[in-house]
LUMZARO-989304 format. One record per residue: residue number from 1; residue in one letter; z, y, x of N, C-alpha, C in turn. Coordinates in pm, whole numbers, plus 50000, padded with zeros to 5 digits. Layout:
! residues N
NUM|a|Z|Y|X|Z|Y|X|Z|Y|X
...
//
This chain:
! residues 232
1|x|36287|05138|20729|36272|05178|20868|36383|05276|20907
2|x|36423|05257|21036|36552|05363|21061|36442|05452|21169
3|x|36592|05576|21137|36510|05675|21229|36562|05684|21358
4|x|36481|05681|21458|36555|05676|21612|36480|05791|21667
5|x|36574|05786|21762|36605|05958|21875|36572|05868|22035
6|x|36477|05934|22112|36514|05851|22279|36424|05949|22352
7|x|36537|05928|22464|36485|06002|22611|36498|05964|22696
8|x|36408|05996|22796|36402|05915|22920|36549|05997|23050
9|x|36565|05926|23128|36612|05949|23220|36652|05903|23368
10|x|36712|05953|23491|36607|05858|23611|36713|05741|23637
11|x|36855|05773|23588|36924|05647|23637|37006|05627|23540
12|x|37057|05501|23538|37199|05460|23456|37293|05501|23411
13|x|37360|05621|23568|37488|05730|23555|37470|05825|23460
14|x|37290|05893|23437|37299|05993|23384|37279|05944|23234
15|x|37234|05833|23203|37224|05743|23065|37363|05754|22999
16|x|37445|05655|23093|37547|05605|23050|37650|05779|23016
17|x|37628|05890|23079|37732|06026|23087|37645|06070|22941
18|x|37545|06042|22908|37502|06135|22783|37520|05972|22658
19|x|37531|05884|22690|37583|05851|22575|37744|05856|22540
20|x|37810|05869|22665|37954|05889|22625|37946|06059|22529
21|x|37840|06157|22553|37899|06272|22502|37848|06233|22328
22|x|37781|06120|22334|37705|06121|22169|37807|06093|22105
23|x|37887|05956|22168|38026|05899|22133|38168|06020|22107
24|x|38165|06095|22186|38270|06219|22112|38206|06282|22017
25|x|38046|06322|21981|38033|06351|21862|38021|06260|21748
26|x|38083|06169|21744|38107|06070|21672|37980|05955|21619
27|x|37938|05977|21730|37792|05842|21706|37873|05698|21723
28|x|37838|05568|21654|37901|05484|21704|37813|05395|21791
29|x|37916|05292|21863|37848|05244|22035|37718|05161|21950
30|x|37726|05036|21823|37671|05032|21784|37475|05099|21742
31|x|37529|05203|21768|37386|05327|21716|37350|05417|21866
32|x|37385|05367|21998|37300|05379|22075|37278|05273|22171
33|x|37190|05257|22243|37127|05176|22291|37057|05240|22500
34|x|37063|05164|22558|37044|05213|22692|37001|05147|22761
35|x|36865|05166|22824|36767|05030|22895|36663|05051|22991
36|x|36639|04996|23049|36545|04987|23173|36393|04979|23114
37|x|36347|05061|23174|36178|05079|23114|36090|05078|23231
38|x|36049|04950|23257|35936|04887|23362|35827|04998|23374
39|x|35743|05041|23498|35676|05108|23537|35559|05037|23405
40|x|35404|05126|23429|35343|05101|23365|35218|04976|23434
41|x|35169|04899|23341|35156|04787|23423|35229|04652|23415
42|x|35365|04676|23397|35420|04579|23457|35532|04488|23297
43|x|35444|04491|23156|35500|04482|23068|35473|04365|23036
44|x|35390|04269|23098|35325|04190|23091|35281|04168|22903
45|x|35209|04254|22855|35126|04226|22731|35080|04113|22691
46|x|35002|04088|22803|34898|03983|22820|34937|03881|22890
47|x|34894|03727|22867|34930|03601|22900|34930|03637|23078
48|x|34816|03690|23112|34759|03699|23195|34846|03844|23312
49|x|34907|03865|23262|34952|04020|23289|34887|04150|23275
50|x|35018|04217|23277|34923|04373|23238|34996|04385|23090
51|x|34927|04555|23086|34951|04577|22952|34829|04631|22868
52|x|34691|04644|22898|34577|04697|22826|34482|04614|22882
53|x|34419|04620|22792|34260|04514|22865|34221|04572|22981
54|x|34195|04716|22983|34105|04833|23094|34180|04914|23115
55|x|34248|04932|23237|34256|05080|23303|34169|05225|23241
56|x|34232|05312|23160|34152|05433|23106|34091|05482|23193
57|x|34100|05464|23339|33996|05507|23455|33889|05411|23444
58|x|33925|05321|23442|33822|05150|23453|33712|05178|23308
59|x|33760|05234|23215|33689|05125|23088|33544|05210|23122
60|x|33482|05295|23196|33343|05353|23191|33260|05227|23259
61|x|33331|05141|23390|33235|05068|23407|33213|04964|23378
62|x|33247|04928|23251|33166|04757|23166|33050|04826|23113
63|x|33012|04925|23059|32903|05004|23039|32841|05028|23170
64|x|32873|05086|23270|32814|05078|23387|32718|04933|23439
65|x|32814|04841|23452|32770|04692|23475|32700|04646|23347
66|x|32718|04666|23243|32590|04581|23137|32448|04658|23186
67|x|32449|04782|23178|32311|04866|23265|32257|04786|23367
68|x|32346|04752|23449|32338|04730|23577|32240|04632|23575
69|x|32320|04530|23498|32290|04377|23482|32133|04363|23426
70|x|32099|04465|23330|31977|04464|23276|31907|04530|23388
71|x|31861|04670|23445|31803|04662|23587|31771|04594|23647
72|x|31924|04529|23676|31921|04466|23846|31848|04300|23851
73|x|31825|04262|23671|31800|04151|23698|31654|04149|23678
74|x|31578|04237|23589|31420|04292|23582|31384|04324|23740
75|x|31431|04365|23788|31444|04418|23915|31423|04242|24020
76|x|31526|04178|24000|31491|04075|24097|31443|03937|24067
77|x|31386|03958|23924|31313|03808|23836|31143|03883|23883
78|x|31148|04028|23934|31034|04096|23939|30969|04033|24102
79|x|31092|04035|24185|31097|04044|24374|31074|03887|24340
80|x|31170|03795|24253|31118|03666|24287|30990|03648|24231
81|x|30934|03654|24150|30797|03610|24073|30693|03669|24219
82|x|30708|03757|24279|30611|03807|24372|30635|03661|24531
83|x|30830|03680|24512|30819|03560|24639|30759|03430|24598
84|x|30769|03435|24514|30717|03307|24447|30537|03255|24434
85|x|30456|03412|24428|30345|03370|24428|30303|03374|24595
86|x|30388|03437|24689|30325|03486|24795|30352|03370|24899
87|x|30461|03370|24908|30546|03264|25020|30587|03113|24931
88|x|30663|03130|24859|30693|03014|24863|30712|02952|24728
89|x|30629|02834|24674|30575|02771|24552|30708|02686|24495
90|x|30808|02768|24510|30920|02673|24492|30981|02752|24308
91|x|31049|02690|24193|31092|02725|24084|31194|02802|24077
92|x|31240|02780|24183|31403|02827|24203|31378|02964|24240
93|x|31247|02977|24280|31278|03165|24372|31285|03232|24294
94|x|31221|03245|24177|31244|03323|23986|31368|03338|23984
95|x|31423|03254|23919|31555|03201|23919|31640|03288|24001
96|x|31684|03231|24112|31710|03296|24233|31735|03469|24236
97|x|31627|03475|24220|31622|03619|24248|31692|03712|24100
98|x|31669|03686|23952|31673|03694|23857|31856|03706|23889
99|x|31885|03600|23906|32040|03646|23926|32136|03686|24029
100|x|32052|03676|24136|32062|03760|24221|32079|03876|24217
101|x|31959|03954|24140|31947|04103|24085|32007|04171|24014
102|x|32065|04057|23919|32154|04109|23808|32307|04149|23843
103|x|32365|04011|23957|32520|04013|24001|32467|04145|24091
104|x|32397|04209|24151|32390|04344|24271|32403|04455|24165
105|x|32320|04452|24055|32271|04527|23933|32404|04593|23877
106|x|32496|04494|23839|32609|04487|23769|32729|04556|23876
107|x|32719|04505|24003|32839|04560|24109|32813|04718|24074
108|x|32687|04756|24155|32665|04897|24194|32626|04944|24029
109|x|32643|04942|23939|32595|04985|23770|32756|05019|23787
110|x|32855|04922|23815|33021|04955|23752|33070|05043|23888
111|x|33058|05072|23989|33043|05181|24083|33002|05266|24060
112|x|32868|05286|24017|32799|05421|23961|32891|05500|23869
113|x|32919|05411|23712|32982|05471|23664|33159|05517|23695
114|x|33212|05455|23777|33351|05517|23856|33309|05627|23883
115|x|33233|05664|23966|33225|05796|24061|33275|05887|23992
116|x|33393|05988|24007|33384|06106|24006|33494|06055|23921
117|x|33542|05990|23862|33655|05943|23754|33800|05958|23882
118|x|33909|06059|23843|33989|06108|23896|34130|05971|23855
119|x|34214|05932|23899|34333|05836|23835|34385|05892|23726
120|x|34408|05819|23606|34445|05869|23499|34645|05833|23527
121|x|34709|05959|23496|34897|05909|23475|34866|05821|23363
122|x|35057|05762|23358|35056|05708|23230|35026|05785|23108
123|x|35105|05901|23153|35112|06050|23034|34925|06077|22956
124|x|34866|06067|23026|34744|06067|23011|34681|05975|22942
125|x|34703|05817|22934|34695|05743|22899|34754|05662|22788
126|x|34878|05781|22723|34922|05778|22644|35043|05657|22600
127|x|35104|05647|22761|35187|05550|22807|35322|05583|22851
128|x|35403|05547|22830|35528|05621|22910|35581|05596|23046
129|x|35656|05684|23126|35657|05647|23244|35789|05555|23265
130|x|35798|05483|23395|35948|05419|23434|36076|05505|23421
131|x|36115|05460|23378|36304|05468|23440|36402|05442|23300
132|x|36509|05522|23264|36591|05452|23159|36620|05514|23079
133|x|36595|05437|22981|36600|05496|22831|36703|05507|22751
134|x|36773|05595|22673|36888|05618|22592|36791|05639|22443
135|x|36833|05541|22361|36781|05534|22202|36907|05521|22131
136|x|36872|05642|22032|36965|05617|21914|36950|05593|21762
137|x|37017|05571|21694|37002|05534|21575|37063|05643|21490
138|x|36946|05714|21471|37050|05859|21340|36965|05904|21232
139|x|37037|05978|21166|37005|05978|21038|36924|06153|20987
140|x|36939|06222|20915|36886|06338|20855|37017|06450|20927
141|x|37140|06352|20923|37228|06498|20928|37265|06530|21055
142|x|37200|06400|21150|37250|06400|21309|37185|06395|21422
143|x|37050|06406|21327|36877|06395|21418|36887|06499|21526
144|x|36935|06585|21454|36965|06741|21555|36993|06741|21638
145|x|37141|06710|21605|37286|06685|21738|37154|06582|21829
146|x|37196|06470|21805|37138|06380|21943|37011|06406|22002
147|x|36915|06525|21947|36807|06590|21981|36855|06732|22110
148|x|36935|06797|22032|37008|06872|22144|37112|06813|22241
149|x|37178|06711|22233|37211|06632|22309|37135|06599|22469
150|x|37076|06529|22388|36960|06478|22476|36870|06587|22603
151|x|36826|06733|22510|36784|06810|22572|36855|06913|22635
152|x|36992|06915|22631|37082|06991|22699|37115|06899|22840
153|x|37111|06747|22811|37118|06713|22974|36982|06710|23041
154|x|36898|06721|22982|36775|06734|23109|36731|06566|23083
155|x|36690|06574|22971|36603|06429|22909|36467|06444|22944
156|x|36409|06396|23033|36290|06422|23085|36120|06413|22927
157|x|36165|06376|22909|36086|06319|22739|36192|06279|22659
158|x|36161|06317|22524|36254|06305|22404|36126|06321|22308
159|x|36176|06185|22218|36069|06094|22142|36130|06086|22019
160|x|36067|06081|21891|36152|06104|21737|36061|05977|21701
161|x|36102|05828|21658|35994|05747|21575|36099|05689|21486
162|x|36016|05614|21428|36095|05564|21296|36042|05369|21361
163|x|36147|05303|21356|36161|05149|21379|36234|05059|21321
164|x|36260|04955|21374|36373|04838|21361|36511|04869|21401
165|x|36598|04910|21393|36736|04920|21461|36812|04802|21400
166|x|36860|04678|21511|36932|04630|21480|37029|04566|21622
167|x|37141|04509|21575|37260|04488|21637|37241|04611|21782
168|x|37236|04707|21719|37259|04841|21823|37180|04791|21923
169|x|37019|04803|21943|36900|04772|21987|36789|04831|21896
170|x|36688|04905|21937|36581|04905|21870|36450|04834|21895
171|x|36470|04719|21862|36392|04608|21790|36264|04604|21839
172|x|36175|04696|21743|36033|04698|21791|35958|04796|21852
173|x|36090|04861|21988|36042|04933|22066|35880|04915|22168
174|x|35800|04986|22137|35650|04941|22180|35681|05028|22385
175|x|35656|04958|22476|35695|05029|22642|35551|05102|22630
176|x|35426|05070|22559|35296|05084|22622|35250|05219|22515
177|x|35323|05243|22429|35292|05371|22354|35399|05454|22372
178|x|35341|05584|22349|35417|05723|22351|35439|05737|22199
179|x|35565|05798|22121|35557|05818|21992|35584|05970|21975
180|x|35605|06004|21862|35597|06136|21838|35678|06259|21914
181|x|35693|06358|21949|35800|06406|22018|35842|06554|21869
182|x|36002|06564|21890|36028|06660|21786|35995|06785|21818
183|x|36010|06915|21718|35949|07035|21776|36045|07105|21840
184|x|36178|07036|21793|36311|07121|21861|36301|07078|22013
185|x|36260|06973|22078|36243|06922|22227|36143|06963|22289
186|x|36216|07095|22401|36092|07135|22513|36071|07024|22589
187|x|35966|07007|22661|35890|06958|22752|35930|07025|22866
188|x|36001|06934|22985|36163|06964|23090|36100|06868|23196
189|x|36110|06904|23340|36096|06821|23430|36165|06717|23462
190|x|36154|06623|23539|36282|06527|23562|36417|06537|23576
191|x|36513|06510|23509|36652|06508|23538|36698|06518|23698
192|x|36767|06585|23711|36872|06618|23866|36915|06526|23823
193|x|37020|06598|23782|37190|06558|23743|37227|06550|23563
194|x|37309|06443|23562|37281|06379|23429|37439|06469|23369
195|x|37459|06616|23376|37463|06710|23311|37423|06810|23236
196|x|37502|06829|23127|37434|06920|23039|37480|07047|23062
197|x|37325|07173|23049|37334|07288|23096|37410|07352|23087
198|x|37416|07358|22931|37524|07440|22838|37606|07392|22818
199|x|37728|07298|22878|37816|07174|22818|37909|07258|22945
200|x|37949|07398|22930|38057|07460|22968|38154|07480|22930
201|x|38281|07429|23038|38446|07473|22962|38405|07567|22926
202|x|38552|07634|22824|38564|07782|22780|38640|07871|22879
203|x|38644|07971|22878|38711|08073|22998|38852|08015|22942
204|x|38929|08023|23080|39071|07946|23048|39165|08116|23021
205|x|39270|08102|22925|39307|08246|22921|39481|08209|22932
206|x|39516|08380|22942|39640|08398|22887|39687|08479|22859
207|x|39830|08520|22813|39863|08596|22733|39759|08768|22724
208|x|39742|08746|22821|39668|08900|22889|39527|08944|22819
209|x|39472|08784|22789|39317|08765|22802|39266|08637|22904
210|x|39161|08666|22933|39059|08583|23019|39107|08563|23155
211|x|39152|08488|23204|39153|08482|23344|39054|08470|23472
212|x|39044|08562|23533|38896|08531|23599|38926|08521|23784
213|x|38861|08493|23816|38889|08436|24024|38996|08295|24038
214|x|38973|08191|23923|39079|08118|23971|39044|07997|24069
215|x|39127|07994|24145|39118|07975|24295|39101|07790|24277
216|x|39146|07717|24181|39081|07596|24145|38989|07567|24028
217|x|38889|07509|24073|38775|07485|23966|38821|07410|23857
218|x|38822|07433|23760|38803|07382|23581|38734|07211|23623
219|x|38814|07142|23588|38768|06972|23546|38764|06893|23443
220|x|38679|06829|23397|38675|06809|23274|38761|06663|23281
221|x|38855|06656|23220|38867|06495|23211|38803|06366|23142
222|x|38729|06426|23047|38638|06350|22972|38537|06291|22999
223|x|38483|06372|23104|38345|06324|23191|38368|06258|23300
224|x|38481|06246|23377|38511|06171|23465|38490|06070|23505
225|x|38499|05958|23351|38493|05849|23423|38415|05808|23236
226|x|38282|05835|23277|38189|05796|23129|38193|05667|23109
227|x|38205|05633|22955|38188|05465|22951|38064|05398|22963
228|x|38069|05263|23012|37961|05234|23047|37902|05173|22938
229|x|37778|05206|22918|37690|05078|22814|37580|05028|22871
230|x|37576|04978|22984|37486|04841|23032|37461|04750|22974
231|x|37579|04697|22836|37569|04581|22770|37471|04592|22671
232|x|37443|04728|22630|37430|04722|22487|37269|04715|22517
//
């Protein structure tokens, strides 16, 4: 199993500017990876679509509705057996009513139990959210670097798992689970700007010392024009 590094981030520009800085610390293009991560929902799991059987808000009312169903149908095998002796001598009103009672039983049983159930996030649900992902492929001596990497540009989540890495892709990336997060990675709001905090020139000097008030701003040429990895 290889060990992989990934963080989220909200667009492409700021993907593609933090894998060019992995690439000057000598990561190769090979060993990162950069990709679009579908809202939640929309992973299609299932033949059918979706990605979980139940909404973590949803799963209280199949318990709700089996209740229901038992009630609601004692309840109207009870109303028919009475229509049945009173009004009308027909087989079907048992019947009738019996499942009648049960489909009402079962609606308002899986209602009952909703009430008061607030929307669960993905985060909550132990899912990750949309937008684009930068994964890398590193080892014991470089877990670090691409960990501070990552969290010096404002990686909204930064994730440590162990997977498949192959042809510079990780393989058996799961969209519908969250994996471990490292202890060196704070927990950071969404990315601005797909710059890193601390990723400051040095004071420009001369013979004197430090030069300070200079009247044109410091440009990096390196960051200018980041390479792109859309392909990979």
């Amino acid at each position: 199993m290889a060990k992989i590094v990934a963080g989220r981030f909200t667009t492409f520009d700021q993907a593609n500017l933090v894998a060019s800085r992995l690439y000057d610390r000598a990561f190769r293009t090979n060993d990162v990876s950069v990709f679009f991560l579908n809202p939640t929902g929309q992973h299609a799991r299932f033949p059918v679509g979706g990605d979980v059987n139940a909404d973590a808000a949803a799963r209280p009312a199949g318990k709700g509705a089996a209740q229901g169903v038992i009630v609601g149908g004692v309840f109207g095998l009870a109303l028919g057996v009475l229509l049945f002796v009173v009004l009308w001598r027909f087989w079907l009103v048992p019947v009738v009513g019996l499942m009648a009672g049960a489909y009402l039983g079962a609606f308002f049983g899986a209602l009952q139990r909703l009430r008061g159930h607030e929307e669960v996030s993905a985060a909550q649900a132990g899912m990750r959210d949309a937008g684009v992902m930068l994964a890398t492929h590193v080892d014991d001596a470089t877990a670090d670097t691409a960990i501070a990497v990552l969290r010096d540009a404002g990686a909204a989540e930064i994730e440590e798992a162990d997977g498949v890495w192959e042809d510079g892709e990780w393989r058996d990336f799961d969209p519908t689970q969250r994996v471990g997060t490292p202890h060196e990675a704070e927990a950071r709001p969404e990315p601005t700007v797909g710059v890193a905090a601390n990723d400051r020139p040095p004071p420009r000097r001369d013979r004197h010392g430090p030069v300070r008030g200079d009247a044109q701003p410091y440009k990096d040429a390196t960051r200018a024009s980041p390479r792109r990895t859309d392909w990979l």
